[in-house]
LUMPABA-808938 format. One record per atom (N, C-alpha, C): chain; atom name; x, y, z. Coordinates in Angstrom, 1 decimal, m for minus. Atoms other than C-alpha are relative to their C-alpha. Example, Ala and Ser with C-alpha at 12.3 -4.5 7.8 and 13.67 -1.06 7.14 Angstrom:
REM LUMPABA-808938
{rec "A" "N" {0.9 m1.2 0.0}};
{rec "A" "CA" {12.3 m4.5 7.8}};
{rec "A" "C" {0.9 1.2 0.0}};
{rec "A" "N" {m0.9 m1.1 0.0}};
{rec "A" "CA" {13.7 m1.1 7.1}};
{rec "A" "C" {m0.8 1.1 0.8}};
REM end
This chain:
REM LUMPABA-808938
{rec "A" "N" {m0.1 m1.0 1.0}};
{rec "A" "CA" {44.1 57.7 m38.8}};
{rec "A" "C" {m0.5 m0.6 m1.3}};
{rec "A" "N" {0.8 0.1 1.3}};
{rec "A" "CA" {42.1 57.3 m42.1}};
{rec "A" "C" {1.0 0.2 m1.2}};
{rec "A" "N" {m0.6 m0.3 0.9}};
{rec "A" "CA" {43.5 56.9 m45.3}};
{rec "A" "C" {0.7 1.1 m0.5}};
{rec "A" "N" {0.0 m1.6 0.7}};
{rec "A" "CA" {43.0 60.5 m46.5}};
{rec "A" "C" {0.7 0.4 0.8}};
{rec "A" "N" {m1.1 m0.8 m1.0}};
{rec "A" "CA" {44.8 61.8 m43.5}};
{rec "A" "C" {1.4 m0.4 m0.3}};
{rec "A" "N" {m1.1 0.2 0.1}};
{rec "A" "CA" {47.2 59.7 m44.1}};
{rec "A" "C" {1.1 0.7 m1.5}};
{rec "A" "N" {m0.3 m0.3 1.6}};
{rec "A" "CA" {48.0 60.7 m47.8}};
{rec "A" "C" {0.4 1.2 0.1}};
{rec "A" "N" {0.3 m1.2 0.0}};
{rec "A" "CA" {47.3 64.1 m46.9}};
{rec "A" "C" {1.5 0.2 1.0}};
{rec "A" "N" {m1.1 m0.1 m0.3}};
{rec "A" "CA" {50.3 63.7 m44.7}};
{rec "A" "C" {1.7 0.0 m0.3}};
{rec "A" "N" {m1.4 0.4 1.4}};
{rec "A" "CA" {52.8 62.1 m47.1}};
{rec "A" "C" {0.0 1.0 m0.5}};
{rec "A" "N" {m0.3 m1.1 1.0}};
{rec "A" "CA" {51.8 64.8 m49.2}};
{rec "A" "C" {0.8 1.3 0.3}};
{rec "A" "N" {m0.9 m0.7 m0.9}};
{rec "A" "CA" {53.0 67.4 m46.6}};
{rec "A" "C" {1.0 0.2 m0.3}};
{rec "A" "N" {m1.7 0.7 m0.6}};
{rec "A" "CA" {56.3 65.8 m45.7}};
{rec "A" "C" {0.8 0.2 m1.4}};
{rec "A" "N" {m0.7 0.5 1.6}};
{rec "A" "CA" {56.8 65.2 m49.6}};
{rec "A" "C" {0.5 2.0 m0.6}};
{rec "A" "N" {m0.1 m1.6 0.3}};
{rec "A" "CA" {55.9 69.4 m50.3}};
{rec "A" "C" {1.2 0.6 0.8}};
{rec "A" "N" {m0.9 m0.8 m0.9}};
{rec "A" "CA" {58.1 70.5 m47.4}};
{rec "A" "C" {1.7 m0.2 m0.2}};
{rec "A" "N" {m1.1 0.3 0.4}};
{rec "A" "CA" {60.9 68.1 m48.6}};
{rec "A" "C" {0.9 0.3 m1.0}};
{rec "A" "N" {m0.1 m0.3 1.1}};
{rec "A" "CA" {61.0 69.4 m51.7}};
{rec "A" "C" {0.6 1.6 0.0}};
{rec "A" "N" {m0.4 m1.8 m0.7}};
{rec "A" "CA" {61.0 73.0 m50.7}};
{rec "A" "C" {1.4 0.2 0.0}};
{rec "A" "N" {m1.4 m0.2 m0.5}};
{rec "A" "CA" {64.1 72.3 m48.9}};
{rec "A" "C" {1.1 m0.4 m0.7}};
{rec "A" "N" {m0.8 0.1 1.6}};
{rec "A" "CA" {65.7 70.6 m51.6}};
{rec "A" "C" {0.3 0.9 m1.0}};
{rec "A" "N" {m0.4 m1.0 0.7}};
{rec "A" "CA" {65.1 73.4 m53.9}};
{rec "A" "C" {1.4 1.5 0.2}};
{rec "A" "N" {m1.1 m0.4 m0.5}};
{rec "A" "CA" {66.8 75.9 m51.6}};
{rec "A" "C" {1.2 m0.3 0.1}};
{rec "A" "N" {m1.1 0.8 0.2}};
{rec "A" "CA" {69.7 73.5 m51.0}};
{rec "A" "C" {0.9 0.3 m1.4}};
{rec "A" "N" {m0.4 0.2 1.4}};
{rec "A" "CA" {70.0 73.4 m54.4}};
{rec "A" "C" {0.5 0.8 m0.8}};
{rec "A" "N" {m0.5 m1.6 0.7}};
{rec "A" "CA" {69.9 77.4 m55.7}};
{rec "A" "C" {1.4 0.3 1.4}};
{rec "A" "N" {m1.1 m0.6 m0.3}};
{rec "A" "CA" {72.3 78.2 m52.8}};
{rec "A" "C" {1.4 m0.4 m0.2}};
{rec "A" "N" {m1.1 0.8 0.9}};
{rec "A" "CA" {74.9 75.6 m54.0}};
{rec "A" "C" {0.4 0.6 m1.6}};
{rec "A" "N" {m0.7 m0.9 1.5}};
{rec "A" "CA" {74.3 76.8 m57.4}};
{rec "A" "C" {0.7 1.6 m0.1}};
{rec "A" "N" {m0.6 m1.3 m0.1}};
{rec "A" "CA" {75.1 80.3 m56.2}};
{rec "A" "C" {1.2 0.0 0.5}};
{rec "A" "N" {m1.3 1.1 m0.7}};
{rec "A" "CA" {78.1 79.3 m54.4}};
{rec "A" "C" {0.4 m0.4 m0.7}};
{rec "A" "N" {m0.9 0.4 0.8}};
{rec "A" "CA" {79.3 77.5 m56.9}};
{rec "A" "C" {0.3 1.0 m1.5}};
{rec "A" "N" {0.4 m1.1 1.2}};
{rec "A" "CA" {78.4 80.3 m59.8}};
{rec "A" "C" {m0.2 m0.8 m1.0}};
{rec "A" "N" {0.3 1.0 1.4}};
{rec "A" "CA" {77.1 77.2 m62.3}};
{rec "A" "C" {m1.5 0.3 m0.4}};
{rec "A" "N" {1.9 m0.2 0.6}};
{rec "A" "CA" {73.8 77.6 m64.0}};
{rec "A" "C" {m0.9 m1.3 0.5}};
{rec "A" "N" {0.7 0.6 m0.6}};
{rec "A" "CA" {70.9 75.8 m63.1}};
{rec "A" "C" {m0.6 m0.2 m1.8}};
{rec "A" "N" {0.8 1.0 1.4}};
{rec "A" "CA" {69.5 73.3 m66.2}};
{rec "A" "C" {m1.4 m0.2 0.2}};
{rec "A" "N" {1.1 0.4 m0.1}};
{rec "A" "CA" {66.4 73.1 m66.9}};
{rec "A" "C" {m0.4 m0.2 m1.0}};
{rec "A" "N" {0.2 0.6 1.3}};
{rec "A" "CA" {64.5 71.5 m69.8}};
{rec "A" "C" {m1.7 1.5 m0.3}};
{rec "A" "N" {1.8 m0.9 0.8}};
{rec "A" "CA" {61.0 74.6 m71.7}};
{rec "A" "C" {m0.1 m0.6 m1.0}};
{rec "A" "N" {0.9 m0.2 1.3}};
{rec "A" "CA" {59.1 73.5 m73.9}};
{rec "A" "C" {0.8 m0.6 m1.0}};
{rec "A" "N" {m0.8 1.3 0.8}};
{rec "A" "CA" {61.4 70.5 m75.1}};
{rec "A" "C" {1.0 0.1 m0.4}};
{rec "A" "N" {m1.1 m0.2 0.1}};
{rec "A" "CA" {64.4 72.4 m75.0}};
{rec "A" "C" {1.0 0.6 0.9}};
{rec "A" "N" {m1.0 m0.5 m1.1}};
{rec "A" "CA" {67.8 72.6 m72.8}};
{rec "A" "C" {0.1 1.6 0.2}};
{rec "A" "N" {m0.8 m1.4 m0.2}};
{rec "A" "CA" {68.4 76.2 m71.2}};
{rec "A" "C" {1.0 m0.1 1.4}};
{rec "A" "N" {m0.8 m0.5 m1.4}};
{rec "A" "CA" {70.8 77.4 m68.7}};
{rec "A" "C" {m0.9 1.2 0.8}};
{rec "A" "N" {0.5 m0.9 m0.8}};
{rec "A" "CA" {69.5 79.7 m65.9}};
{rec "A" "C" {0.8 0.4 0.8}};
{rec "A" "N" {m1.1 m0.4 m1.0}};
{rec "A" "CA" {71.9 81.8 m63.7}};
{rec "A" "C" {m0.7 m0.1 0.8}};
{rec "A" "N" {0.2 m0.2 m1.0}};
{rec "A" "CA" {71.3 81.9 m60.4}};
{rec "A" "C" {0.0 1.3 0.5}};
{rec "A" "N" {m0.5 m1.0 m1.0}};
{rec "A" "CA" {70.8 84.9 m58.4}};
{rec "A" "C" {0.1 0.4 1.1}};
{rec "A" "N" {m1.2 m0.6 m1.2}};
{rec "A" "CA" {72.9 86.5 m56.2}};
{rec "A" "C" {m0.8 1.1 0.9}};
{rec "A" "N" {0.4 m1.3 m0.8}};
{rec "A" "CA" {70.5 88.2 m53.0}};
{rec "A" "C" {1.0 0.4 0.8}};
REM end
């Protein structure tokens, strides 16, 4: 397997990991009813979560 495949693999694994992390992450926040922090444009906000 060649470099580039290889990378191109990690990158995958890395995208799909992430993914799943995210979800994890909003359904807990919904579940728990806490906001989700995020930093715009160099300043803290809150974000509700929503409720499908």
């Amino acid at each position: 397997m060649e470099i580039k495949e290889q990378l191109q693999e990690l990158e995958d694994k890395l995208s799909k990991g992430l993914k799943e992390a995210y979800k994890k992450m909003i359904a807990f926040k919904q579940q728990k009813n806490t906001p989700i922090i995020v930093s715009k444009n160099g300043k803290i906000i809150k974000i509700k979560p929503k409720q499908n």
